[in-house]
PyMOL CGO cylinders between C-alpha atoms (Angstrom):
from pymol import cmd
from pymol.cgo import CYLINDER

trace = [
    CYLINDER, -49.56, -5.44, -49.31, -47.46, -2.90, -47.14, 0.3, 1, 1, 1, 1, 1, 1,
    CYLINDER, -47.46, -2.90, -47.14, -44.71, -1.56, -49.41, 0.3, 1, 1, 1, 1, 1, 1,
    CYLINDER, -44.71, -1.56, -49.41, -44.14, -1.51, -52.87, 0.3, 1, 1, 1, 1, 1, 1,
    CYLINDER, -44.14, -1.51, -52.87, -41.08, -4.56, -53.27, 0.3, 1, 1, 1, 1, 1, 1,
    CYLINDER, -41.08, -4.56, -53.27, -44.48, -7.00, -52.02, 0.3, 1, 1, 1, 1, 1, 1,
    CYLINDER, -44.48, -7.00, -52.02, -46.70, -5.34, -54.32, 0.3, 1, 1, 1, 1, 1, 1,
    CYLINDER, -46.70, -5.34, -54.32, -43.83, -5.65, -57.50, 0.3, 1, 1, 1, 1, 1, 1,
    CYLINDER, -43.83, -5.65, -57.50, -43.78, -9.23, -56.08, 0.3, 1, 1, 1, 1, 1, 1,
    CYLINDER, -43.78, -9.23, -56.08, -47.44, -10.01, -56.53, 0.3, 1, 1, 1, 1, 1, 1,
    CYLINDER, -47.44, -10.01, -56.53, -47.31, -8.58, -59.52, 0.3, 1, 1, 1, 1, 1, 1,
    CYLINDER, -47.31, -8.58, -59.52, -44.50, -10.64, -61.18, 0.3, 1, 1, 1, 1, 1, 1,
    CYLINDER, -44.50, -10.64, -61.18, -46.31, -13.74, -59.62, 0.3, 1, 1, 1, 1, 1, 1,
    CYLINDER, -46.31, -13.74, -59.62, -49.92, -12.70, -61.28, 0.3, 1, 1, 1, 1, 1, 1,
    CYLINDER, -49.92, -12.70, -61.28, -48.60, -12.41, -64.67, 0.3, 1, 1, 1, 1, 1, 1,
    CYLINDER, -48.60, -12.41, -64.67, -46.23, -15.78, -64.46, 0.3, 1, 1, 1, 1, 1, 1,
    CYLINDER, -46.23, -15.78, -64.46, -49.54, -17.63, -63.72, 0.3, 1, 1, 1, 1, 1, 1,
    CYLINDER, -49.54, -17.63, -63.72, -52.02, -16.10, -66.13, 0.3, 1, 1, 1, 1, 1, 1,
    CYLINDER, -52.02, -16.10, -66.13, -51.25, -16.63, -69.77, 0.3, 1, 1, 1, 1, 1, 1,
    CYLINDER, -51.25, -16.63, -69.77, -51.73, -13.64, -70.73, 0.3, 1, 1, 1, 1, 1, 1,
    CYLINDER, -51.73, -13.64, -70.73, -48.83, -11.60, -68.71, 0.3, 1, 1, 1, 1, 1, 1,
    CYLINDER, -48.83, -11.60, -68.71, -46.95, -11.49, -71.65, 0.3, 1, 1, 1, 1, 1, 1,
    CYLINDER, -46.95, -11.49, -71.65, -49.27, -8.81, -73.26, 0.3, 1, 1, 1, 1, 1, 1,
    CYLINDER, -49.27, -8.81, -73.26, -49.38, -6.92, -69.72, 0.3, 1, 1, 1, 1, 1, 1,
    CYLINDER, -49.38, -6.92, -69.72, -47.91, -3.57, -69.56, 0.3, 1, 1, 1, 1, 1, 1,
    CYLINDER, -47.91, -3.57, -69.56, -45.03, -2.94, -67.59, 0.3, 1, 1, 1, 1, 1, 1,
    CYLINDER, -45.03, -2.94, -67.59, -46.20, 0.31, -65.92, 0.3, 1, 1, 1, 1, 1, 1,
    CYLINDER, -46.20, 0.31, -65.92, -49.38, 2.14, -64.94, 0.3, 1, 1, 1, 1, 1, 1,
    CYLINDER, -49.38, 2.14, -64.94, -48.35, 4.58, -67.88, 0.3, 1, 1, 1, 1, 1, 1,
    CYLINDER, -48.35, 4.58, -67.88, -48.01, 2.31, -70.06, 0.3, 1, 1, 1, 1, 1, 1,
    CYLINDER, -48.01, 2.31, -70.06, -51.17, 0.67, -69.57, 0.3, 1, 1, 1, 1, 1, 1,
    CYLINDER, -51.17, 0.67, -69.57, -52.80, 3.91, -69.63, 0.3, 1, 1, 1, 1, 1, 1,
    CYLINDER, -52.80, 3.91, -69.63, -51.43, 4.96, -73.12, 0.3, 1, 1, 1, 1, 1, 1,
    CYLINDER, -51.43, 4.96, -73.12, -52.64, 1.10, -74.42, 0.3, 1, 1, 1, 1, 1, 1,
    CYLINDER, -52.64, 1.10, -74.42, -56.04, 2.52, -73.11, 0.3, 1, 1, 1, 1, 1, 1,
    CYLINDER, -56.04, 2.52, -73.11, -55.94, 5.76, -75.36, 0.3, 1, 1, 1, 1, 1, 1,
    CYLINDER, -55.94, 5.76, -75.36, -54.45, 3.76, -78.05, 0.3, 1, 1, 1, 1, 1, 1,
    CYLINDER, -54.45, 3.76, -78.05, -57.52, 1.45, -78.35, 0.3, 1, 1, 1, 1, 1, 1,
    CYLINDER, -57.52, 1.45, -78.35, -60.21, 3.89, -77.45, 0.3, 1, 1, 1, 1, 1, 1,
    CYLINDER, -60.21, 3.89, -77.45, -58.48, 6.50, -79.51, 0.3, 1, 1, 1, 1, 1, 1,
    CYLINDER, -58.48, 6.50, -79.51, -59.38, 3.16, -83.12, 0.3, 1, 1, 1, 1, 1, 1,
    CYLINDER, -59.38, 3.16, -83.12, -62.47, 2.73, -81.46, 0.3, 1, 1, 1, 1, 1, 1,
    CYLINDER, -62.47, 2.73, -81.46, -63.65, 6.74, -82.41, 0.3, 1, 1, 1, 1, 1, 1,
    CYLINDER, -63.65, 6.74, -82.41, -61.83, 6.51, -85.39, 0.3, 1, 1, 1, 1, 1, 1,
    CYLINDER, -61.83, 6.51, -85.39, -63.91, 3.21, -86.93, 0.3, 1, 1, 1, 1, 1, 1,
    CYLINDER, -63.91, 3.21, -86.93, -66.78, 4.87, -85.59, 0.3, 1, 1, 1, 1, 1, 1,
    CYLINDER, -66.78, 4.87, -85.59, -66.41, 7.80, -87.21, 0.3, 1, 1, 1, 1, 1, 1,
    CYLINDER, -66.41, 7.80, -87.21, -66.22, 6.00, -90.75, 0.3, 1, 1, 1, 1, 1, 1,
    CYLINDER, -66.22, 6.00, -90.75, -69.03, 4.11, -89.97, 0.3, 1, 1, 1, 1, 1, 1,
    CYLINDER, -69.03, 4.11, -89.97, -71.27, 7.22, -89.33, 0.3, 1, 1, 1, 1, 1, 1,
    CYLINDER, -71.27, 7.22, -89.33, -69.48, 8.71, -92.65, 0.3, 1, 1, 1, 1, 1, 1,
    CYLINDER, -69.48, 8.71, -92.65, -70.41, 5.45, -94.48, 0.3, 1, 1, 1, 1, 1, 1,
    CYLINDER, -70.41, 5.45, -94.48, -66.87, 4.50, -95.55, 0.3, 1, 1, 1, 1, 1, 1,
    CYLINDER, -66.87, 4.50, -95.55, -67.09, 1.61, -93.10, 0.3, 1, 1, 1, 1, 1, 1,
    CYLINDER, -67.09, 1.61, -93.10, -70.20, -1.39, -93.01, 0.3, 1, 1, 1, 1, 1, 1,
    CYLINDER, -70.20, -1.39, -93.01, -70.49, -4.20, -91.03, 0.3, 1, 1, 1, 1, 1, 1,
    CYLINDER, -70.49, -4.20, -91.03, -69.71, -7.05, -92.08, 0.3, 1, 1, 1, 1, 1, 1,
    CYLINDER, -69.71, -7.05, -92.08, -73.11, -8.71, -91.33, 0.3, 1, 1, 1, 1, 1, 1,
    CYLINDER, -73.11, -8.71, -91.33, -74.94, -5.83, -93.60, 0.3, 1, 1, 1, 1, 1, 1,
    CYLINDER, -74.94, -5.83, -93.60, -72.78, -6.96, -96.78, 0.3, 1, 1, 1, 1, 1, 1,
    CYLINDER, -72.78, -6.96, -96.78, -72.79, -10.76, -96.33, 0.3, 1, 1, 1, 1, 1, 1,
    CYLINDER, -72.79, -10.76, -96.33, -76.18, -10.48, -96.30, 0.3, 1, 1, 1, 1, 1, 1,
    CYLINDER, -76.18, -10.48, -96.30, -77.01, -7.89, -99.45, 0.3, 1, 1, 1, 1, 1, 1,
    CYLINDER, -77.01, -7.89, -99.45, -74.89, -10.29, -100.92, 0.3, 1, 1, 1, 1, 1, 1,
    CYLINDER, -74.89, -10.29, -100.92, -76.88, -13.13, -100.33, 0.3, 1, 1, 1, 1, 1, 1,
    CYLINDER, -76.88, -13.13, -100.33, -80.09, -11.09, -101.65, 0.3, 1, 1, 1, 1, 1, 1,
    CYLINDER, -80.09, -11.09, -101.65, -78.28, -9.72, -104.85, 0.3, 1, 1, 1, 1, 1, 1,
    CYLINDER, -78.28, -9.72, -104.85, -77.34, -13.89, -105.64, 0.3, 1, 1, 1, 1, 1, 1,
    CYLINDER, -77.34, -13.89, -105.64, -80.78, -14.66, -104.73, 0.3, 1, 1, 1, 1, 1, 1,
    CYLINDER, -80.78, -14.66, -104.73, -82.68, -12.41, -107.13, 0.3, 1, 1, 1, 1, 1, 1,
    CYLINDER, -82.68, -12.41, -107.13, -79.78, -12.71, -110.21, 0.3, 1, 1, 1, 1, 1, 1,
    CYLINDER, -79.78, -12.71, -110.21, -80.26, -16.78, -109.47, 0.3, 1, 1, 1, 1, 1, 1,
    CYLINDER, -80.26, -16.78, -109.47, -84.56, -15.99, -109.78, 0.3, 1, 1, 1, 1, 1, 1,
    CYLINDER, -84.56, -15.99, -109.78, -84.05, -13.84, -113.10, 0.3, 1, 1, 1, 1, 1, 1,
    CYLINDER, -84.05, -13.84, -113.10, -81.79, -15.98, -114.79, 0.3, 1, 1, 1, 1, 1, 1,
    CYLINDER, -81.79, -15.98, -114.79, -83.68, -19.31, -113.64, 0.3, 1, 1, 1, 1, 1, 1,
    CYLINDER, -83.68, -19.31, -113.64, -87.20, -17.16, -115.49, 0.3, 1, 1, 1, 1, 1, 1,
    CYLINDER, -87.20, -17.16, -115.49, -85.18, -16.77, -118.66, 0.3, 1, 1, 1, 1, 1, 1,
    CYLINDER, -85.18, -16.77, -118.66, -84.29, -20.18, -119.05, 0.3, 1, 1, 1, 1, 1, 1,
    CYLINDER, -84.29, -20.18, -119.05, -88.51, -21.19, -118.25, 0.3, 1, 1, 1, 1, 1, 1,
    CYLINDER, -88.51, -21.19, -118.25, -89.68, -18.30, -120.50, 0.3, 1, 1, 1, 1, 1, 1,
    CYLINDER, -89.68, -18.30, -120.50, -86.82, -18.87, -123.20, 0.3, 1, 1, 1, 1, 1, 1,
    CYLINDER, -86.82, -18.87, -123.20, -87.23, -22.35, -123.82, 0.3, 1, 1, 1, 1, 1, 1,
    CYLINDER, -87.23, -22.35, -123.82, -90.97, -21.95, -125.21, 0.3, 1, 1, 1, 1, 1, 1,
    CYLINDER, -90.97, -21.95, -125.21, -90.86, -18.07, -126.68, 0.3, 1, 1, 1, 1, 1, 1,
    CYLINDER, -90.86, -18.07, -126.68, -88.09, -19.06, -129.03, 0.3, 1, 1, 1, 1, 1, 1,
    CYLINDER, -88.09, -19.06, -129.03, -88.30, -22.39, -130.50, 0.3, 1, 1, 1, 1, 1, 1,
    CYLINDER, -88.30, -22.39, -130.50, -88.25, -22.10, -134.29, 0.3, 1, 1, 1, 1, 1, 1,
    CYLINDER, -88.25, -22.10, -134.29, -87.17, -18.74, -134.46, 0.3, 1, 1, 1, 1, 1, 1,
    CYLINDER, -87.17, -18.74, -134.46, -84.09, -18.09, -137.01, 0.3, 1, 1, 1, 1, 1, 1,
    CYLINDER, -84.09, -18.09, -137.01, -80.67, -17.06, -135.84, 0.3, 1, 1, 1, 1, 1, 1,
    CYLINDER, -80.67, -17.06, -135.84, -81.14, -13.10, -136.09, 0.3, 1, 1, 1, 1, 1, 1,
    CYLINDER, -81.14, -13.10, -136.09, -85.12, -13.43, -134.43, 0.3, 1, 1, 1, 1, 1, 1,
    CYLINDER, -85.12, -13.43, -134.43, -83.58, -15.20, -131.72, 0.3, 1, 1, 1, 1, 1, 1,
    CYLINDER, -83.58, -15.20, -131.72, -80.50, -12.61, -131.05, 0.3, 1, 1, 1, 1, 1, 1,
    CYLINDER, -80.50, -12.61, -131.05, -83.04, -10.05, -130.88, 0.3, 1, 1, 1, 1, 1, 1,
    CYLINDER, -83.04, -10.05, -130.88, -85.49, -11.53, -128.98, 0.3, 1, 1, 1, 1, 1, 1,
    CYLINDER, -85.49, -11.53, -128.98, -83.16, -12.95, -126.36, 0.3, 1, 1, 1, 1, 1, 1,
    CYLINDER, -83.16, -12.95, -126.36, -81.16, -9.21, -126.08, 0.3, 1, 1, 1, 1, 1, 1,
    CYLINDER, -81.16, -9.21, -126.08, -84.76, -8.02, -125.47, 0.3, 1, 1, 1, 1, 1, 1,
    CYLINDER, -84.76, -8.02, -125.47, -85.18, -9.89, -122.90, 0.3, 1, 1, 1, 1, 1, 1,
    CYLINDER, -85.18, -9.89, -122.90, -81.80, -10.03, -121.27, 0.3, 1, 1, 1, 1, 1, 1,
    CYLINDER, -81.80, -10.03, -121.27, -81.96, -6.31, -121.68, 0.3, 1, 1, 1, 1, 1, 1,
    CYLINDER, -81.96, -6.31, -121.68, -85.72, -6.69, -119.35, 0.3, 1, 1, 1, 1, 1, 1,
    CYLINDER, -85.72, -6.69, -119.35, -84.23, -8.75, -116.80, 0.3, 1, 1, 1, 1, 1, 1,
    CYLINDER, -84.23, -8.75, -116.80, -81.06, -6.19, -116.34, 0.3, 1, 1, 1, 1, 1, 1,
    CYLINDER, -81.06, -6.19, -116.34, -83.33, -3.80, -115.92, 0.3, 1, 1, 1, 1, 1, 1,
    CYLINDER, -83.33, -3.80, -115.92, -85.55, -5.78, -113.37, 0.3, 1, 1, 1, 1, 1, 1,
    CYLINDER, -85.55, -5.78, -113.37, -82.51, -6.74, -111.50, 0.3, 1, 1, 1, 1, 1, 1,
    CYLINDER, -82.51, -6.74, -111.50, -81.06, -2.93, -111.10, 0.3, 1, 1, 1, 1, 1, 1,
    CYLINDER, -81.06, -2.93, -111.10, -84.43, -2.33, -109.57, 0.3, 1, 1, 1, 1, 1, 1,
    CYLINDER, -84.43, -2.33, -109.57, -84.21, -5.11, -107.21, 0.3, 1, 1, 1, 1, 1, 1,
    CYLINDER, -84.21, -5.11, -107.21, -80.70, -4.22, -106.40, 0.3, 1, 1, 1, 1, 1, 1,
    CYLINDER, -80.70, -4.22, -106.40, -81.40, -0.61, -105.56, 0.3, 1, 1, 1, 1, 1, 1,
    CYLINDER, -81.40, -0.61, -105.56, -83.97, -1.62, -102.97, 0.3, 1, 1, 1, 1, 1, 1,
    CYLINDER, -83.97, -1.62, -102.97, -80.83, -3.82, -101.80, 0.3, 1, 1, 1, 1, 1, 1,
]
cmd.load_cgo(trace, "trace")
């Protein structure tokens, strides 16, 4: 490339065959100030990630997984210990007794969750 009308002309051919052309800036400037642009979001997300207003993603898909898992295990023990601990109890034995232990299983599961 000698002068700049063949170098404009390679250009305009480059970005007619490659799809993406479209999204190509139109000047050294301007491709310089897309370049600030992005780095200048990448230090911002950064910086709310080290100030914990940001997670990834990955980190909350999978606490959520863990909190299902262990409220699926409590309430799957309540059913098992239920079943047996209060047959033939009366209406009022039974409230209490199955507050108690709903109350016990909250409890277990807030401990579970905080290691979460």
């Amino acid at each position: 490339m000698q002068d700049v009308e063949s170098a404009t002309k390679w250009r305009d051919e480059y970005l007619a065959a490659n799809s993406n052309g479209a999204n190509a800036p139109a000047s050294l400037n301007d491709a310089r100030l897309q370049k600030l642009v992005l780095e200048s979001e990448r230090l911002r997300i950064k910086i709310s990630q080290d100030r914990g207003e940001l997670v990834d993603i990955a980190n909350v898909r999978e606490s959520g997984i863990r909190i299902g898992a262990i409220f699926s295990a409590k309430l799957a023990a309540l059913v098992n210990d239920a079943s047996g601990a209060l047959a033939g109890l009366d209406e009022a034995t039974l409230r209490k007794k199955l507050h108690e232990r709903t109350q016990g299983i909250l409890a277990e599961i807030k401990e579970e969750i905080e290691k979460v």
